[in-house]
VEXMI-667545 format. One line per 10 residues: number of its first residue (from 1); for each residue x, y, z of N, C-alpha, C, O. Coordinates in steps of 0.02 Angstrom, whole numbers, plus 50000, padded with zeros to 5 digits. Each point is the difference from the previous one (the first is absolute). Example, Ala and Ser with C-alpha at 12.3 -4.5 7.8 and 13.67 -1.06 7.14 Angstrom:
2
1) 50660 49716 50390 49955 50059 50000 50045 50060 50000 50052 49999 50033  49930 50054 49931 50042 50059 50003 49961 50055 50037 50025 50055 50008
// end
This chain:
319
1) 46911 47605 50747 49997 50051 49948 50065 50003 49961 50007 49985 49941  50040 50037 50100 50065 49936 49964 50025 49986 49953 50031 50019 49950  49937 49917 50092 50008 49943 49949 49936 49992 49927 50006 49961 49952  49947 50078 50058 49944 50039 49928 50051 50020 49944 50004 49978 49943  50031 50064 50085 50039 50064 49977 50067 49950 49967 50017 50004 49941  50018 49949 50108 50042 49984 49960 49970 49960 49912 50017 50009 49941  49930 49942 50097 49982 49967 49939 49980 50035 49948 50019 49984 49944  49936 50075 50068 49994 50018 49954 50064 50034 49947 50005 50000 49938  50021 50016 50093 50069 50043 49962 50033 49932 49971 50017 50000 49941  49992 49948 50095 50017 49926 49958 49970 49994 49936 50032 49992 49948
11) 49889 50012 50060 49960 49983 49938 50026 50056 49935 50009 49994 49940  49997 50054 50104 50013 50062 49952 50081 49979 49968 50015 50015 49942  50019 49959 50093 50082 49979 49975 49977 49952 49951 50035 49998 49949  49916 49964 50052 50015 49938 49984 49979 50016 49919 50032 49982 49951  49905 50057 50049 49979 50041 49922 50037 50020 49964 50003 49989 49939  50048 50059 50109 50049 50021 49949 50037 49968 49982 50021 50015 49944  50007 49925 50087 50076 49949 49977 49957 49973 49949 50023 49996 49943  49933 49990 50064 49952 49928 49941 49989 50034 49942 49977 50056 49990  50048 49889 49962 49984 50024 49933 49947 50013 49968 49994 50034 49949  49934 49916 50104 49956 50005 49952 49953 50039 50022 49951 50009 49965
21) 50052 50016 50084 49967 50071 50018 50027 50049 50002 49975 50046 50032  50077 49960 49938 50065 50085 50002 49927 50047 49942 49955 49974 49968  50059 50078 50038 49969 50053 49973 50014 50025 49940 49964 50034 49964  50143 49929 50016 50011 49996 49940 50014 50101 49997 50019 50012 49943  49977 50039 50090 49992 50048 49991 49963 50059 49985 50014 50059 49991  49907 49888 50007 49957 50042 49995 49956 50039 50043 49949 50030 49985  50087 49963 50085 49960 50047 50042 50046 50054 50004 49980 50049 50032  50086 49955 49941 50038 50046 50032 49993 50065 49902 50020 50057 49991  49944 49895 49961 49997 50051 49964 49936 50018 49983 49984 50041 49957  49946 49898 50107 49957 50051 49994 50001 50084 50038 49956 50041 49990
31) 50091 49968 50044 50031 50034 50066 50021 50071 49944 50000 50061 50010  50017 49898 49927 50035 50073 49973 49972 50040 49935 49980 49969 49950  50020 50092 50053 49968 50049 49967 49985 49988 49933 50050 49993 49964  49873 50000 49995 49991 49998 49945 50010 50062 49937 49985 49996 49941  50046 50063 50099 49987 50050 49941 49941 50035 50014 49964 49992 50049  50029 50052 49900 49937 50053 50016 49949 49971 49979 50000 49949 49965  49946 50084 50057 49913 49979 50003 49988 50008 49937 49990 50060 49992  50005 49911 49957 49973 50019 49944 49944 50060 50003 49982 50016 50057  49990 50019 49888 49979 50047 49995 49935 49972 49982 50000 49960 49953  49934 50056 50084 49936 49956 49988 49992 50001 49938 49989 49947 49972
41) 50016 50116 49989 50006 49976 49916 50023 49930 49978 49968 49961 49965  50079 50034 50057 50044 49929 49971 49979 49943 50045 50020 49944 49984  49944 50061 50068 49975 49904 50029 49940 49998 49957 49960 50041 49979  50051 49887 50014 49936 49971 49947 49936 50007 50018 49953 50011 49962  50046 49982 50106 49926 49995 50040 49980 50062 50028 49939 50005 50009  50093 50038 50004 49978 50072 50011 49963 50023 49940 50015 49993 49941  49926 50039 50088 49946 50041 49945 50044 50041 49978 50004 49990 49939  50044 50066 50081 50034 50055 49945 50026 49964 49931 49999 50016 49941  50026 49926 50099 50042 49956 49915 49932 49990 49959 49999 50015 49940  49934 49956 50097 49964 49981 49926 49973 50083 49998 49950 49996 49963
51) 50055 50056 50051 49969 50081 49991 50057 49987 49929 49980 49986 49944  50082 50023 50072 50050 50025 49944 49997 49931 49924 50010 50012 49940  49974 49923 50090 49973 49937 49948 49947 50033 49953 50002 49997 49939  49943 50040 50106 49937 50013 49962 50027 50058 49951 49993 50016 49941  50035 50004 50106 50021 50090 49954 50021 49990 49934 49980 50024 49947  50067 49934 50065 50054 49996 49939 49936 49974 49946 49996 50028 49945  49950 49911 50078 49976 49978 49947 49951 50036 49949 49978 49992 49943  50013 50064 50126 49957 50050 49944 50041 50046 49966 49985 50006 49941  50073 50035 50083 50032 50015 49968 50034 49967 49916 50030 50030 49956  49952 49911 50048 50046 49953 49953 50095 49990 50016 50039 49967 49965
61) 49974 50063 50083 50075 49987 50012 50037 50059 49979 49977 50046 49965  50086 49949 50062 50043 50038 49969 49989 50077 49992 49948 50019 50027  50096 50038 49936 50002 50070 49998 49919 50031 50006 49974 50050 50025  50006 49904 49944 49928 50023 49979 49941 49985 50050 49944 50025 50002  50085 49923 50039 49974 49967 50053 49990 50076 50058 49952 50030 50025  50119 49976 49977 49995 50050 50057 49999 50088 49980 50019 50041 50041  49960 49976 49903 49979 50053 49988 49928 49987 49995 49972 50055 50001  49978 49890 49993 49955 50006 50014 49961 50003 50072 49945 50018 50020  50122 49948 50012 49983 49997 50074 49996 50100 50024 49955 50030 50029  50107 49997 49945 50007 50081 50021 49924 50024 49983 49967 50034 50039
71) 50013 49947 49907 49920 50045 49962 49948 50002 50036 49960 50046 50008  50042 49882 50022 49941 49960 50032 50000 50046 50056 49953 50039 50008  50113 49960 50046 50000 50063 50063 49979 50082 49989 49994 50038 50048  49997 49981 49891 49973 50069 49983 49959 50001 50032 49960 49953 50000  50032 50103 50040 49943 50015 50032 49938 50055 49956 50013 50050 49967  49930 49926 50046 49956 50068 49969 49996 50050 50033 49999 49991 50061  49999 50061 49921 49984 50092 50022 49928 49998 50006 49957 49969 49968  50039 50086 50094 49924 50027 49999 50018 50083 50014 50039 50035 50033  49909 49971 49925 49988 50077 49968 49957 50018 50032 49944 49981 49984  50064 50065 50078 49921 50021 50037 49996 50063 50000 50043 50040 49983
81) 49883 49975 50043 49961 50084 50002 49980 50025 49928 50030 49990 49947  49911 50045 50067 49984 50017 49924 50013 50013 49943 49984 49970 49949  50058 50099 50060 50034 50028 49959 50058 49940 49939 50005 49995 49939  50029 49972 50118 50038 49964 49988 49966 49930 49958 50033 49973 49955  49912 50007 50062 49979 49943 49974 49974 50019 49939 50020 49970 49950  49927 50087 50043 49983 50011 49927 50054 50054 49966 49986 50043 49959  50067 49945 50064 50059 50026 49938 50017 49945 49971 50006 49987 49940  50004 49972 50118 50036 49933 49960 49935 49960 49937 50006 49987 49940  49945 50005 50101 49946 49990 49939 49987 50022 49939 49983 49972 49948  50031 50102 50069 50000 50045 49936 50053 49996 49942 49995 50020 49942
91) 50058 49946 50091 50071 49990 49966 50009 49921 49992 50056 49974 50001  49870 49978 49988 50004 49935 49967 50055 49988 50042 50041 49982 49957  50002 50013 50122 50012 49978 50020 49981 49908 50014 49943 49986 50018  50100 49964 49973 49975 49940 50006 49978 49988 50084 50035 50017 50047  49907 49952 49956 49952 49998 50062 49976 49916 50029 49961 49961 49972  50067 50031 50078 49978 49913 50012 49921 50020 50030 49950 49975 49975  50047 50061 50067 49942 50011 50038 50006 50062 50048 50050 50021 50029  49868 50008 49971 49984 50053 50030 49962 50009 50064 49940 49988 50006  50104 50035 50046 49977 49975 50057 49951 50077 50017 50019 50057 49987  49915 49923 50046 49957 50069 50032 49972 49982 50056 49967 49949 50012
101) 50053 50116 50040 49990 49990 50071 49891 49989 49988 49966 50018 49952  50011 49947 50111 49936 49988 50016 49966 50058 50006 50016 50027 50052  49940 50007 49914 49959 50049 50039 50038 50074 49980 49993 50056 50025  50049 49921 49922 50041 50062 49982 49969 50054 49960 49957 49988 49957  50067 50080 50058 49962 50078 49994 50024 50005 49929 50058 50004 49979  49892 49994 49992 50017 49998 49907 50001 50068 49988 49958 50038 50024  50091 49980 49936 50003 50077 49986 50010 49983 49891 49994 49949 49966  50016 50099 50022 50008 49996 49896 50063 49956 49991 50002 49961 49952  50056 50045 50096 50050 49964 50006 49992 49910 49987 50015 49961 49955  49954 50034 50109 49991 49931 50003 49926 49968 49952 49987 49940 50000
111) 49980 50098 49972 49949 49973 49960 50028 49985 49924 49982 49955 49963  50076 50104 50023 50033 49973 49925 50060 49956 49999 50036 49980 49954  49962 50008 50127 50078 49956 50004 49952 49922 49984 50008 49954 49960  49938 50060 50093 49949 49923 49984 49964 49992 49904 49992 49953 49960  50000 50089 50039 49981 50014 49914 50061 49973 49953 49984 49954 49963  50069 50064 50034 50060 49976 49974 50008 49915 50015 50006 49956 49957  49992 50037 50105 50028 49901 50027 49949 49965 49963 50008 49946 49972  49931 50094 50030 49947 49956 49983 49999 49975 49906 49988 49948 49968  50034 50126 50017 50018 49983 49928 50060 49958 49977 49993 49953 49962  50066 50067 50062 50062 49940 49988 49978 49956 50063 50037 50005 50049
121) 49914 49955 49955 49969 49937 50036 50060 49992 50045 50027 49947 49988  50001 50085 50057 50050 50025 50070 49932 49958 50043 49941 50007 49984  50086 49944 50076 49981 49967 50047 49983 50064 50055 50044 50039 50021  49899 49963 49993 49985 50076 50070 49982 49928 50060 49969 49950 49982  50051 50056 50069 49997 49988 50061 49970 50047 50038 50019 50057 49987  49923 49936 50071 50006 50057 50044 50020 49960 50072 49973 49954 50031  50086 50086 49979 50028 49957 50060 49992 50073 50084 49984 50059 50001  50035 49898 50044 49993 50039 50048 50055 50039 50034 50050 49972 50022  49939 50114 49984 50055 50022 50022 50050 49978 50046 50057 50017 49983  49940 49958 50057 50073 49965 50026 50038 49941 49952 50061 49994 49997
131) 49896 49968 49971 50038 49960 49945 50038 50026 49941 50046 49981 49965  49902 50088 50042 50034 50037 49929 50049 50038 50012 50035 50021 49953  49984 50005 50144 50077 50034 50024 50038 49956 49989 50056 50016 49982  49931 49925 50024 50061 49945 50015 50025 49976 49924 50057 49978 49995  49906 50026 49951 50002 49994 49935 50046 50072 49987 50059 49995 50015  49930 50037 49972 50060 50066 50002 50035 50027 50044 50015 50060 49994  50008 49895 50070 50034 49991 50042 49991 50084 50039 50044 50040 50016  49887 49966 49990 50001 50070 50029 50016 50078 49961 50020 50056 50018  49960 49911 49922 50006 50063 49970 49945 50044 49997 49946 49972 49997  50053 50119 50004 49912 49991 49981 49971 50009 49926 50004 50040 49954
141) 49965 49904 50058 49958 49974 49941 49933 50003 49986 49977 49955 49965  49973 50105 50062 49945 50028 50012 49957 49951 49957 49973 50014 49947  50025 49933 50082 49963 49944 49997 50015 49973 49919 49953 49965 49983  50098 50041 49963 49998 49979 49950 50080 49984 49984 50041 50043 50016  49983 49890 49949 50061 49969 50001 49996 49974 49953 49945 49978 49983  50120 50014 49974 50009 49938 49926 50053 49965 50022 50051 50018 50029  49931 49935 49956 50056 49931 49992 50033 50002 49930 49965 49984 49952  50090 50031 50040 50046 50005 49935 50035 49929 50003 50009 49980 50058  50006 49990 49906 50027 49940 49971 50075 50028 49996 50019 50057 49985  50015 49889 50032 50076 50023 49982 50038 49997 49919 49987 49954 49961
151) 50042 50081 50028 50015 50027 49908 50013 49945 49986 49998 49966 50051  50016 50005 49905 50030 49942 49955 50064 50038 49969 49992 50036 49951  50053 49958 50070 50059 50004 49946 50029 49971 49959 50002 49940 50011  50030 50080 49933 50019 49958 49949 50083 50011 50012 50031 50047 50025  49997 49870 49939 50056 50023 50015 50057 50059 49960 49973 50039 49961  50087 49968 50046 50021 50054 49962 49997 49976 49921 49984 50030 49949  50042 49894 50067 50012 49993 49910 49919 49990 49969 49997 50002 49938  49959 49990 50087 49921 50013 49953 50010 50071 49975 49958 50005 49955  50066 50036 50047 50010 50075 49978 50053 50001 49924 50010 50048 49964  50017 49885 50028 50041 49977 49937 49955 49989 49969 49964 49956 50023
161) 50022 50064 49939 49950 49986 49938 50003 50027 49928 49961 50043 49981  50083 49931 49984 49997 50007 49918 49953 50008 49961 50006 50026 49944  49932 49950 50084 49942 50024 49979 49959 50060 50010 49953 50015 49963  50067 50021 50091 49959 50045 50027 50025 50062 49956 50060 50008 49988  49891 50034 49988 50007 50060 49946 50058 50054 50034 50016 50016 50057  50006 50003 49873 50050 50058 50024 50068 49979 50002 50011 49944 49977  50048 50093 50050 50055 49984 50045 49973 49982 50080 49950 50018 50031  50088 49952 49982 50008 49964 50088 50019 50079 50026 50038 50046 49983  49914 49941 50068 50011 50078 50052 49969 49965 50073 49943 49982 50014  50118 50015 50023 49959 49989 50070 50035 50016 50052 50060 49986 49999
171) 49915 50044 50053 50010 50050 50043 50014 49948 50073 49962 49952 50010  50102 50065 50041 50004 49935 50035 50010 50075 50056 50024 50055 49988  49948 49919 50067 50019 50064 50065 50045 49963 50068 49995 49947 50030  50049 50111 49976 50043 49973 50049 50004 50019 50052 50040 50046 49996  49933 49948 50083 50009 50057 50055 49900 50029 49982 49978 50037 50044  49989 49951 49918 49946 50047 50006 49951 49959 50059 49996 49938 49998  49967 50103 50057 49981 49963 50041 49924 50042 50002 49952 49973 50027  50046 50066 49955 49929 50024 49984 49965 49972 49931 50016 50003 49941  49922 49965 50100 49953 49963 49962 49967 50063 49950 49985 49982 49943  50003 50097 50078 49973 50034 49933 50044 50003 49964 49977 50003 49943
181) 50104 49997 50057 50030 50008 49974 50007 49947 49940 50016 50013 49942  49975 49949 50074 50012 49918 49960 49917 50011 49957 49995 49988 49939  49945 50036 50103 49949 49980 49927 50010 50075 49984 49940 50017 50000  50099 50048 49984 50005 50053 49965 50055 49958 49936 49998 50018 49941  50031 49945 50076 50051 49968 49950 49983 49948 49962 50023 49980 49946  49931 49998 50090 49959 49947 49946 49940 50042 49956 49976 49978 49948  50014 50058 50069 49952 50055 49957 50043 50036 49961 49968 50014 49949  50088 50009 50045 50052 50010 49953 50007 49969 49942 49994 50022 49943  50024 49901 50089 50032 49962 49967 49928 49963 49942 50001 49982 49942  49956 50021 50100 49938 49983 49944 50001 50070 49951 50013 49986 49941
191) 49980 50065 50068 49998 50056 49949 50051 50031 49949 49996 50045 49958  50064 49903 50069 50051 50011 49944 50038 49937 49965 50060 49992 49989  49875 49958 49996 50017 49943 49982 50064 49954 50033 50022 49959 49960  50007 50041 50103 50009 49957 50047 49983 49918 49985 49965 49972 49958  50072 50008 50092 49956 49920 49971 49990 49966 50077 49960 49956 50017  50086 50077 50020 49992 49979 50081 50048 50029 50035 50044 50039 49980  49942 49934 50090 50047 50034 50078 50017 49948 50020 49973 49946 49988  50079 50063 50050 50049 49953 50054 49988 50020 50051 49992 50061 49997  50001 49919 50053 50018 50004 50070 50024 49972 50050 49964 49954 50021  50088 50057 50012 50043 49932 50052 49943 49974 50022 49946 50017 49976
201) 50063 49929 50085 49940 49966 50021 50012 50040 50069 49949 50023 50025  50106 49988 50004 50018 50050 50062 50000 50075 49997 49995 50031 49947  50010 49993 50102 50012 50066 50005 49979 50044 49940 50040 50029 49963  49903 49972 50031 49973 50016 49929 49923 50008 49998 49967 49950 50016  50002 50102 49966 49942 50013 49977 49959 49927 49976 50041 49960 49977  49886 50015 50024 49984 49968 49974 49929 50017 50002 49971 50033 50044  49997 49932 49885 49929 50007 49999 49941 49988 50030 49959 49955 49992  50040 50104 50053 49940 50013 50040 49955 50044 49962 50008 50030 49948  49930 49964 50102 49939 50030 49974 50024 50079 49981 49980 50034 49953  50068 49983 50099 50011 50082 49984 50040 50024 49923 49992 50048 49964
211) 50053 49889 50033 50039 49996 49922 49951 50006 49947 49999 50039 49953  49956 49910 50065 49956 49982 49943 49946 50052 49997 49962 50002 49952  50034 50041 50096 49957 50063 49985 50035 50049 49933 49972 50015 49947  50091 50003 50076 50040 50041 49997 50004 49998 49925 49986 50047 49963  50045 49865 50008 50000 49994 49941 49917 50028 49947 50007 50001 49939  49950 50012 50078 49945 50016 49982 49972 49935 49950 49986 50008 49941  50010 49953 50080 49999 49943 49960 50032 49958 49941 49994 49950 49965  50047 50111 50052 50084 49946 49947 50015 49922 50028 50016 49952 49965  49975 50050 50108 50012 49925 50031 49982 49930 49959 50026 49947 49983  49902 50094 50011 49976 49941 49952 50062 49971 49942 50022 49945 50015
221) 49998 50079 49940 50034 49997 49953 50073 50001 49982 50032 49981 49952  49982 50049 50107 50089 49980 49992 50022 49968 50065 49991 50022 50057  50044 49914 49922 50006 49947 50046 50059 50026 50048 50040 50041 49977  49965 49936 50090 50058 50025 50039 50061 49939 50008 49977 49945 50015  50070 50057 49981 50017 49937 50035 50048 50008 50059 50025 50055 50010  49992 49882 50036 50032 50009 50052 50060 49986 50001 50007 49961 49952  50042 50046 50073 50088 49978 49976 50001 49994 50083 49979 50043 50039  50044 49903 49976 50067 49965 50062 50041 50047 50000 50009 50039 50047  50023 49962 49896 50070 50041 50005 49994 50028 49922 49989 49966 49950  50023 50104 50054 49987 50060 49971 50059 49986 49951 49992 49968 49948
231) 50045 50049 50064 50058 49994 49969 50017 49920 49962 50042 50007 49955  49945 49949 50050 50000 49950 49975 49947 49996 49937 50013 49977 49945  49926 50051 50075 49962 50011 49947 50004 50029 49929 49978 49978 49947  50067 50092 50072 50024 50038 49964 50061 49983 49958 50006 50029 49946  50043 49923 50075 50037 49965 49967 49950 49963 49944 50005 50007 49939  49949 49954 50096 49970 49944 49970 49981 50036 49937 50007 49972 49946  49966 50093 50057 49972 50057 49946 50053 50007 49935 49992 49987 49940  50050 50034 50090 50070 50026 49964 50014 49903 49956 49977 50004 49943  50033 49972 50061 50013 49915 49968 49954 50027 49938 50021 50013 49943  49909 49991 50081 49946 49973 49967 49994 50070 49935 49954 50009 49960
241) 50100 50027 50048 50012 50072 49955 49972 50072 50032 49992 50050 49966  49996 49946 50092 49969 50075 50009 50068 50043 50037 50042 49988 50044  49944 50057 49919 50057 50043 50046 49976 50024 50054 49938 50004 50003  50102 50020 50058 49964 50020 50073 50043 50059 50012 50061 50002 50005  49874 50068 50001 50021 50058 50020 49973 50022 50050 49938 50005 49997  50098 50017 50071 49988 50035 50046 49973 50068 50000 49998 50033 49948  49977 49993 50117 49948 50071 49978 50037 50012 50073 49994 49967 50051  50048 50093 49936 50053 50033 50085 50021 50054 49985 50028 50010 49946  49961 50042 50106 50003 50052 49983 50068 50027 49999 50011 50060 50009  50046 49885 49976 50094 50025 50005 49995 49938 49909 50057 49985 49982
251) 49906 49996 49987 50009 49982 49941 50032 50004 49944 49999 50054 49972  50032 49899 50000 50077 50037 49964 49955 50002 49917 50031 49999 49947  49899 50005 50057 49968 50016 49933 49955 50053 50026 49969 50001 50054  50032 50044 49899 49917 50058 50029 49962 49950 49939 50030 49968 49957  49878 50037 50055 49983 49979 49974 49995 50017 49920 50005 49958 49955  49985 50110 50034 49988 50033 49935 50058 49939 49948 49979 49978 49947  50098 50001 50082 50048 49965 49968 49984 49943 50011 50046 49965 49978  49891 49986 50058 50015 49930 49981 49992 49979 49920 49951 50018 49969  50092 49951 50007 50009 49950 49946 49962 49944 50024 49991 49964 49951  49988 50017 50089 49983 49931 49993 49943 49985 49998 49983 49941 50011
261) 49963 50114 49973 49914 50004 50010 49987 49942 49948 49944 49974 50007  50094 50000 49941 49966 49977 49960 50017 49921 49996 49990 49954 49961  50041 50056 50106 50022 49924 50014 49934 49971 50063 49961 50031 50036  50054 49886 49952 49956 49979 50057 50019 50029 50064 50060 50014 50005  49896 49999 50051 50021 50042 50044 49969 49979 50076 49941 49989 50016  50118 50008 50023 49977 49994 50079 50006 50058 50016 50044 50029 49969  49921 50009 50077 49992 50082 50022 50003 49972 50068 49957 49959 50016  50101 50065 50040 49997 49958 50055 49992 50090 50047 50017 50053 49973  49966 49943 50072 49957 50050 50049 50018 49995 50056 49971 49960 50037  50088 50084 49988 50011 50006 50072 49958 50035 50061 49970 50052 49985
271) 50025 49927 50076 49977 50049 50020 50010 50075 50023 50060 50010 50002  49914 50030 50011 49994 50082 49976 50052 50007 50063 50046 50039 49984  49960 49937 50076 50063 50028 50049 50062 49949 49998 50050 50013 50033  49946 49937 49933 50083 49976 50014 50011 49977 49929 50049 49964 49992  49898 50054 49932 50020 49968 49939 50016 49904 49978 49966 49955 50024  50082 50038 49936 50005 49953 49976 50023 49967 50083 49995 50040 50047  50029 49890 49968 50021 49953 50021 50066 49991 49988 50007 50003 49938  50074 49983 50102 50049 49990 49942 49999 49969 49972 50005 50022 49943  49989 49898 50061 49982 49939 49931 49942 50020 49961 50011 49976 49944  49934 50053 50054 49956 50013 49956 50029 50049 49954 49984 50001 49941
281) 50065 50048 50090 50032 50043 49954 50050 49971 49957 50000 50021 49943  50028 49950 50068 50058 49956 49980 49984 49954 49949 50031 49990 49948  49920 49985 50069 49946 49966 49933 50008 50032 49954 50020 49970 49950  49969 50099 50044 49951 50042 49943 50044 50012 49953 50058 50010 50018  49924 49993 49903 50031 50006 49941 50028 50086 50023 50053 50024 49978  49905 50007 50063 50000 50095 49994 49969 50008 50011 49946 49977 49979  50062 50069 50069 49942 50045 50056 49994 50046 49973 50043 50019 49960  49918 50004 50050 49947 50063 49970 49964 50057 50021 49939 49994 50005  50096 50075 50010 49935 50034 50049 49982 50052 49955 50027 50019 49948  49902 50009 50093 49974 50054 49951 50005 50042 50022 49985 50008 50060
291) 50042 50043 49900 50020 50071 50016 49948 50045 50007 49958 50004 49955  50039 50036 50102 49950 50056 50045 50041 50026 50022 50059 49984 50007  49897 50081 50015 50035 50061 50025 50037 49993 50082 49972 49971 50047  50082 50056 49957 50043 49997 50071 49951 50001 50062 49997 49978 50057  49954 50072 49883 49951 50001 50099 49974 49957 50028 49976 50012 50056  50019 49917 49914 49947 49944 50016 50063 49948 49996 50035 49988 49951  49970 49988 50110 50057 49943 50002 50000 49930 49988 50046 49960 49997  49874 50032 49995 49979 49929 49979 49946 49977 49956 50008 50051 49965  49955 49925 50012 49951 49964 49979 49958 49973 50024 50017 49941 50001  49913 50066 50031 49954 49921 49990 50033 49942 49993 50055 50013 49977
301) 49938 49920 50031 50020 49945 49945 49939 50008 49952 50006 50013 49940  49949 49980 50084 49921 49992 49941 50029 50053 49949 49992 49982 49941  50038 50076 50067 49989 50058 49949 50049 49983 49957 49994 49997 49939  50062 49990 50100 50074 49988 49960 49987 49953 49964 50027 50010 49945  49932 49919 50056 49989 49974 49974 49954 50006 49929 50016 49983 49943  49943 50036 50071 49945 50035 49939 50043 50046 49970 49973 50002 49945  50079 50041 50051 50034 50037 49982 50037 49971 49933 50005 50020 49942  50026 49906 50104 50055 49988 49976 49946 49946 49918 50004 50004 49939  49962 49964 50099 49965 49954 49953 49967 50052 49941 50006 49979 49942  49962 50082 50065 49972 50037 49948 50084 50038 49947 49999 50048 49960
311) 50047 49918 50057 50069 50056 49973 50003 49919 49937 50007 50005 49939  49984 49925 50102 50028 49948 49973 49945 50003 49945 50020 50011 49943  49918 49980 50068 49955 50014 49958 49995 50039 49946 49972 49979 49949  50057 50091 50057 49996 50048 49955 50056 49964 49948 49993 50000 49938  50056 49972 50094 50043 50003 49947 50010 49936 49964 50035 49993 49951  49936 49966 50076 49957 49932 49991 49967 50021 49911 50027 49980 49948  49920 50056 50055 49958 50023 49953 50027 50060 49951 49974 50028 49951  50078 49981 50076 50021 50029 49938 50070 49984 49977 50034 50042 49972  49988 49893 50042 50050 49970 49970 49967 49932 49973 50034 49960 49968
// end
């Protein structure tokens, strides 16, 4: 055994002295560390790389590539229980499909909610109550649910428009996180010739079925758009000639004194407990609050807003 042991360790000497079987160094740097695992995104043969290959190709590539990718993840809303479903019906809410439990107890509710889908040709399903808990994740939905489509937003600069009648008036909200609040402001902004809304894409109100009630069918007609970054937008505004005035209730303008109604106009909208933002404030040509009595320490945003837009208006039309 030995003498096994010596030879073999010979054979093994003899590999290494010889030139033409030396290893040259490549076992001692297959031995050593390649770096990190690439990220399955990035190996060629991993399905995530051709997921993000395909993506991009529908996207078309680039900025536009991946803001269509964000749109595509919108999820749809469902609007359940009676009351709730034929409000939204009643309010030309947009409707993918109308879901109705099997065997369901028809009351005047649910016969004009089915009367309505049937007329705007709305898809009715009758699906089965446990499919239809798990569809409104357990909400109660006394056997009747809508599938809402997610909003389409436009971006901020589609709201640039040299063409569109009037002076430029458009209303951008900062901090507002109530969805009635946002369609009370788009119902404003339609009734005092407005031309559109901003809204961050974060931390921010967005168009749901309850907005789009609220607006009373202004939705239809005044486009919303979404901003990344709020403040960048608002720059982008200011280039393109609009001046940008804040609405805060420590404002170094009362409204009765804005001068600038008759200029193009961003109306930017803090929310009602912490106001402007500091960079959103800092933006602004001049903040602006409206003067009320000591006893009431704040505003609505919806009201302050309609307030402020019927002051720009008045003086709009008579200058």
């Amino acid at each position: 055994m030995a003498g096994n042991s010596q030879r073999r360790g010979a054979v093994r000497t003899t590999k290494k002295k010889g030139p033409q079987v030396g290893s040259g160094g490549q076992r001692r740097r297959g031995l050593e560390g390649k770096g990190p695992t690439p990220k399955a995104a990035d190996r060629p043969n991993h399905k995530a790389h051709k997921a993000v290959k395909a993506a991009a190709r529908r996207g078309g590539g680039g900025q536009s590539g991946r803001t269509s990718t964000r749109r595509n993840k919108a999820s749809s809303e469902m609007v359940a229980g009676r009351n709730a479903v034929l409000e939204a019906l009643r309010a030309d809410v947009p409707v993918t499909t109308m879901y109705v439990a099997g065997r369901i107890d028809s009351d005047d509710r649910v016969r004009e909610a089915l009367k309505i889908a049937t007329e705007r040709a709305v898809p009715v399903l009758e699906t089965p109550r446990g499919e239809l808990d798990r569809l409104t994740d357990g909400a109660v939905h006394q056997g009747l649910a809508l599938q809402v489509p997610p909003y389409e937003y436009a971006h901020p600069s589609d709201l640039i428009d040299p063409e569109a009648p009037g002076i430029p008036l458009v209303v951008a909200l900062d901090g507002i996180t109530d969805p009635r609040n946002l369609g009370a402001i788009v119902r404003s902004v339609a009734a005092f010739g407005g031309h559109g809304v901003v809204v961050p894409s974060r931390r921010s109100a967005g168009m749901t079925a309850s907005a789009w009630k609220t607006s009373a069918g202004a939705a239809a007609r005044i486009p919303v758009a979404q901003a990344t970054n709020l403040t960048r937008a608002l720059e982008e505004y200011r280039k393109a000639g609009f001046f940008v005035i804040g609405l805060d209730m420590d404002g170094d303008v009362e409204l009765p004194d804005l001068d600038l109604a008759s200029e193009p106009l961003v109306v930017v909208v803090g929310s009602e407990g912490k106001g402007l933002s500091r960079l959103v404030r800092e933006t602004c040509d001049q903040v602006v609050s409206v003067p009320m009595s000591s006893a009431v320490e704040s505003l609505n945003a919806g009201i302050a807003t309609g307030v402020t837009l019927y002051e720009i208006a008045r003086r709009r039309r008579r200058g």
